[in-house]
C-alpha positions in Angstrom: -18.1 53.9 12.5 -16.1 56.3 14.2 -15.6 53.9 17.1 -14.2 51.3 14.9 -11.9 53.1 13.1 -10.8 54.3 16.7 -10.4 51.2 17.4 -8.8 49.5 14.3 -6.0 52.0 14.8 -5.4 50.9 18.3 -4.7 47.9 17.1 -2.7 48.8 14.2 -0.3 51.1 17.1 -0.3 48.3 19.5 1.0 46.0 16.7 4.2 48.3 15.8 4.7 48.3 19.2 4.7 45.0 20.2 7.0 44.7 17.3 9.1 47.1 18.0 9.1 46.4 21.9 10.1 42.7 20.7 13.2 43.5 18.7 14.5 45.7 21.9 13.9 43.2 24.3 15.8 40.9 22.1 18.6 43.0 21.6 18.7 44.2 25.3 19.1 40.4 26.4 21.7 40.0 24.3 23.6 42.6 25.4 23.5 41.5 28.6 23.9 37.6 27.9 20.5 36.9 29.3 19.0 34.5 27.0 20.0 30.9 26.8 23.3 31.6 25.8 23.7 32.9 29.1 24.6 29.5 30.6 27.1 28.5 28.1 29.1 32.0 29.4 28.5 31.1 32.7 30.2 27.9 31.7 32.9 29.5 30.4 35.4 30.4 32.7 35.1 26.6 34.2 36.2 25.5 30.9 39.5 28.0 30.5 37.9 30.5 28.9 38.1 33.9 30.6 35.4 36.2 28.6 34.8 39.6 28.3 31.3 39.3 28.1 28.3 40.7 30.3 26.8 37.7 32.3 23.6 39.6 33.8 20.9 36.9 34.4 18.7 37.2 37.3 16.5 34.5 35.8 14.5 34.0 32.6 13.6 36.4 30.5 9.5 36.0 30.9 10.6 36.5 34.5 12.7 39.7 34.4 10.3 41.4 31.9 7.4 40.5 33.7 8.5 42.4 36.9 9.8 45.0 34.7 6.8 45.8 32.8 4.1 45.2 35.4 5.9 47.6 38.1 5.8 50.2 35.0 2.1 49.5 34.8 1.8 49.7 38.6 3.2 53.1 39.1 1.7 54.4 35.6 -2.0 53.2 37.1 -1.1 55.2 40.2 -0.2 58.2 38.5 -2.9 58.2 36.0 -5.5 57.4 39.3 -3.9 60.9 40.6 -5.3 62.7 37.8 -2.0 63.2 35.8 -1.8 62.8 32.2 -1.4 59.2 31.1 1.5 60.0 28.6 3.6 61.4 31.3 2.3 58.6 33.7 3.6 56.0 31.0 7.2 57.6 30.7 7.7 57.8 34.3 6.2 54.3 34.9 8.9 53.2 32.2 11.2 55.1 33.6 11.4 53.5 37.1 11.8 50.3 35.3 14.7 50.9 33.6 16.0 52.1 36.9 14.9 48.8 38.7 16.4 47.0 35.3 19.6 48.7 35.9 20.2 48.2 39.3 20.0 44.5 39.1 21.7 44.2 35.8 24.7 45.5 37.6 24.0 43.4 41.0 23.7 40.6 39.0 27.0 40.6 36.7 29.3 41.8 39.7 27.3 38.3 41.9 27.8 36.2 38.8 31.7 37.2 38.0 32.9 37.7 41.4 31.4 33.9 42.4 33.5 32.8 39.0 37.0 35.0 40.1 38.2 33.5 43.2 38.0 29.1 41.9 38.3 30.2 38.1 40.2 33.6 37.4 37.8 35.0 35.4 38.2 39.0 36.0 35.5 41.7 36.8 35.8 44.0 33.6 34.3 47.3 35.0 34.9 48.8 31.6 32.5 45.9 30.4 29.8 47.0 32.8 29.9 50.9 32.2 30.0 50.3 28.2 27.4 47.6 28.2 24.8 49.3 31.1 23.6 52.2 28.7 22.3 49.8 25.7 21.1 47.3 28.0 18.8 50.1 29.9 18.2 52.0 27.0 16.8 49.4 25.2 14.9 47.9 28.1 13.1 51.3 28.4 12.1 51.0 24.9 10.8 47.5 25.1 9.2 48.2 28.7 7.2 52.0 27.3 5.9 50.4 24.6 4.5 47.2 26.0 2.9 49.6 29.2 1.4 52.0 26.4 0.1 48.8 24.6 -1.7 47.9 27.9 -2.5 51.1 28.5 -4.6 51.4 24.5 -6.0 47.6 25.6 -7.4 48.6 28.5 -9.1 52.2 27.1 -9.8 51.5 23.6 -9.6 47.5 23.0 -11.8 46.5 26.0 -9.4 44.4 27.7 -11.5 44.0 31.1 -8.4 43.0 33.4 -6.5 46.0 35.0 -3.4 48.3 33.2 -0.6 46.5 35.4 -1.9 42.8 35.1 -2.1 43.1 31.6 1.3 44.9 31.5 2.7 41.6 33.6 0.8 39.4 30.4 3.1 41.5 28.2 6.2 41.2 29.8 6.3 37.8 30.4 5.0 36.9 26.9 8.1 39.1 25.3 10.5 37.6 27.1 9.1 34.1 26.2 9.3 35.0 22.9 12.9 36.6 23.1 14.0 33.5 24.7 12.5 30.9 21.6 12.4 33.1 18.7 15.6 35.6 19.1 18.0 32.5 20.8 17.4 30.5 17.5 19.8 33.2 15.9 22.1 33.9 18.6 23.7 31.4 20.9 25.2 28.6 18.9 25.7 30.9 15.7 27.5 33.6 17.3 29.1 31.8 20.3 30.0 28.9 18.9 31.6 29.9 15.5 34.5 27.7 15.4 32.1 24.8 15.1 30.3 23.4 12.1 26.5 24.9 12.0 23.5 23.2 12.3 24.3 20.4 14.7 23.3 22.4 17.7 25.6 22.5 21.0 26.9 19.4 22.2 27.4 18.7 25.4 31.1 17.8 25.5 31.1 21.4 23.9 29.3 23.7 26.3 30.9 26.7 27.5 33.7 26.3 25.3 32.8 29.6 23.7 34.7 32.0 21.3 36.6 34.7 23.0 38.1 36.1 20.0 36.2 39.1 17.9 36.8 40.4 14.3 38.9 42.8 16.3 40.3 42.3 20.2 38.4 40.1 22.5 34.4 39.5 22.1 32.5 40.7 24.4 27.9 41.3 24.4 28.2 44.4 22.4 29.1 42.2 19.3 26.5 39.7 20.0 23.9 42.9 19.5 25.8 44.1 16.5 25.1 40.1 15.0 21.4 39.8 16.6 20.1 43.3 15.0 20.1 42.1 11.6 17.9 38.6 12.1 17.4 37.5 15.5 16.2 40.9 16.6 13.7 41.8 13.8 12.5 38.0 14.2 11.6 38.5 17.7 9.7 41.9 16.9 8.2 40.7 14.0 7.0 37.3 16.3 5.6 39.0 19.2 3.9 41.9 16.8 1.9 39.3 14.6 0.5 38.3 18.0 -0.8 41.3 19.2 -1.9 42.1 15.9 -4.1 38.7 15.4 -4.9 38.4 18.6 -6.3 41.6 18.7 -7.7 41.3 15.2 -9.5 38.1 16.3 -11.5 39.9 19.0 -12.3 43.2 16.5 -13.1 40.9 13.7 -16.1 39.3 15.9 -17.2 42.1 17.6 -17.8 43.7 13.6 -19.7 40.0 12.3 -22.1 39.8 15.7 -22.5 43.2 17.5 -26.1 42.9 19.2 -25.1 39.1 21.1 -21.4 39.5 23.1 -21.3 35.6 23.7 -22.3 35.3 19.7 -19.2 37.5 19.3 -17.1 35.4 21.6 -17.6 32.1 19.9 -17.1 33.7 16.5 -13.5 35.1 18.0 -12.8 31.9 19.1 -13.4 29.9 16.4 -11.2 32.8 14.2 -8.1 32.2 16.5 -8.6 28.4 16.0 -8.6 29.0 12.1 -5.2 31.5 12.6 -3.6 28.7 14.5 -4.3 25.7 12.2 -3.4 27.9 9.1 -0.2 29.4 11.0 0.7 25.5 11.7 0.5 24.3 8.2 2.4 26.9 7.1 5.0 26.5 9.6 5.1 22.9 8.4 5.4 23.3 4.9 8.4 26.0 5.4 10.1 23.0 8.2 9.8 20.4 5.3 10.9 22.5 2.1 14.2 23.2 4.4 15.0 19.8 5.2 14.4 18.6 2.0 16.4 21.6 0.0 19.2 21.2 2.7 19.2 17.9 3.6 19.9 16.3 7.1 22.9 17.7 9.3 25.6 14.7 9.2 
């Protein structure tokens, strides 16, 4: 008994996390204009529009956050092989990453905008760079600690079998696959693209004709954060938590019904994801349909 309660709060922990590691990786690529958005302000300056945004993709999210997380796992597993205490080993594992984070955020933006300045004009904004590298680190450290500590209560109390930095590397690149579906639905067209009429996507006649002009001054990432924070970011955390959560539920929920047999418990764990994803399906459906039908097609 006492083992499974261990265990069911585990999972309960690793679920905040996730979720709360999902809304900061969300937020932190929109600071930085890494999501898909990112093209149309890379776009931009060919179009006429110089921007005052931060253009900082090194590639795809799943990419970036799976280097970022697994070399947090990597030097966390070293430390914590040493015979130092895992907590510390965590925070300085997640610490070199938002290091490594930083260093090409920077590289990247001052590659990216210096390529555009010489054929296009568009500027380097070093007040852009010092004002938007704390958030973007900061809440890349967030995201990147609590996905390594989720590995790290996977591998120790869950039963993951696979090591602390491959599953860290899992983690990473499934947040940032999820901040790149989930968060961009409530970012790039209906923050960019406000002068538009919504709900007819981005054509193509219009891409990287973005909006340069704020509430106050000119627009620049910071504002895209302000906008993401109240949907696309909770969206993205509340996404990537239900995973864990379920995922990890799944595997508890079968070890509990068949304890003596592990490949009885396996099936049984299979067979509960299967049920998750049909039910999650139909009632991802039936939300798709009430929407169309309540607001009609997009003319």
């Amino acid at each position: 008994m006492d083992t499974l309660l261990i265990t069911l709060g585990a999972l309960a922990l690793s679920g905040a996390l996730a979720t709360i590691a999902g809304c900061a990786e969300d937020l932190e690529s929109d600071v930085g204009s890494q999501s898909n958005p990112n093209s149309q302000v890379q776009l931009a300056p060919q179009m006429g529009n110089i921007h005052r945004y931060y253009n900082k993709a090194i590639s795809g999210e799943p990419v970036s956050y799976g280097l970022y997380v697994a070399v947090a796992g990597s030097i966390a597993y070293a430390i914590i092989q040493a015979g130092f205490n895992p907590v510390l080993a965590l925070i300085i594992g997640a610490g070199v990453a938002a290091l490594v984070h930083g260093a090409y955020a920077i590289s990247a933006y001052l590659g990216r905008i210096v390529g555009q300045s010489k054929n296009f004009g568009q500027p380097v904004y070093w007040d852009i760079v010092m004002s938007h590298i704390g958030p973007i680190v900061g809440h890349g450290f967030i995201a990147v600690f609590c996905m390594v500590l989720m590995a790290y209560l996977a591998n120790t109390i869950l039963g993951n079998p696979f090591p602390l930095p491959l599953i860290a590397f899992i983690f990473g690149i499934t947040v940032g696959a999820i901040g790149s579906s989930t968060g961009d639905v409530h970012y790039g067209a209906e923050r960019e693209y406000q002068k538009y009429p919504f709900g007819g996507g981005v054509p193509v006649a219009n891409h990287g004709d973005i909006d340069i002009k704020a509430e106050y001054g000119l627009r620049n990432s910071m504002d895209s954060s302000y906008f993401c924070s109240r949907l696309g970011g909770v969206l993205t955390g509340i996404c990537f938590g239900l995973i864990v959560f379920l995922d990890g539920w799944r595997g508890v929920l079968g070890n509990i019904l068949e304890q003596k047999d592990p490949i009885i418990s396996s099936v049984i764990s299979i067979v509960i994801g299967l049920i998750i994803v049909v039910i999650l399906a139909i009632v991802n459906r039936k939300v798709e349909v009430f929407a169309r039908e309540k607001f009609g097609p997009y003319k």
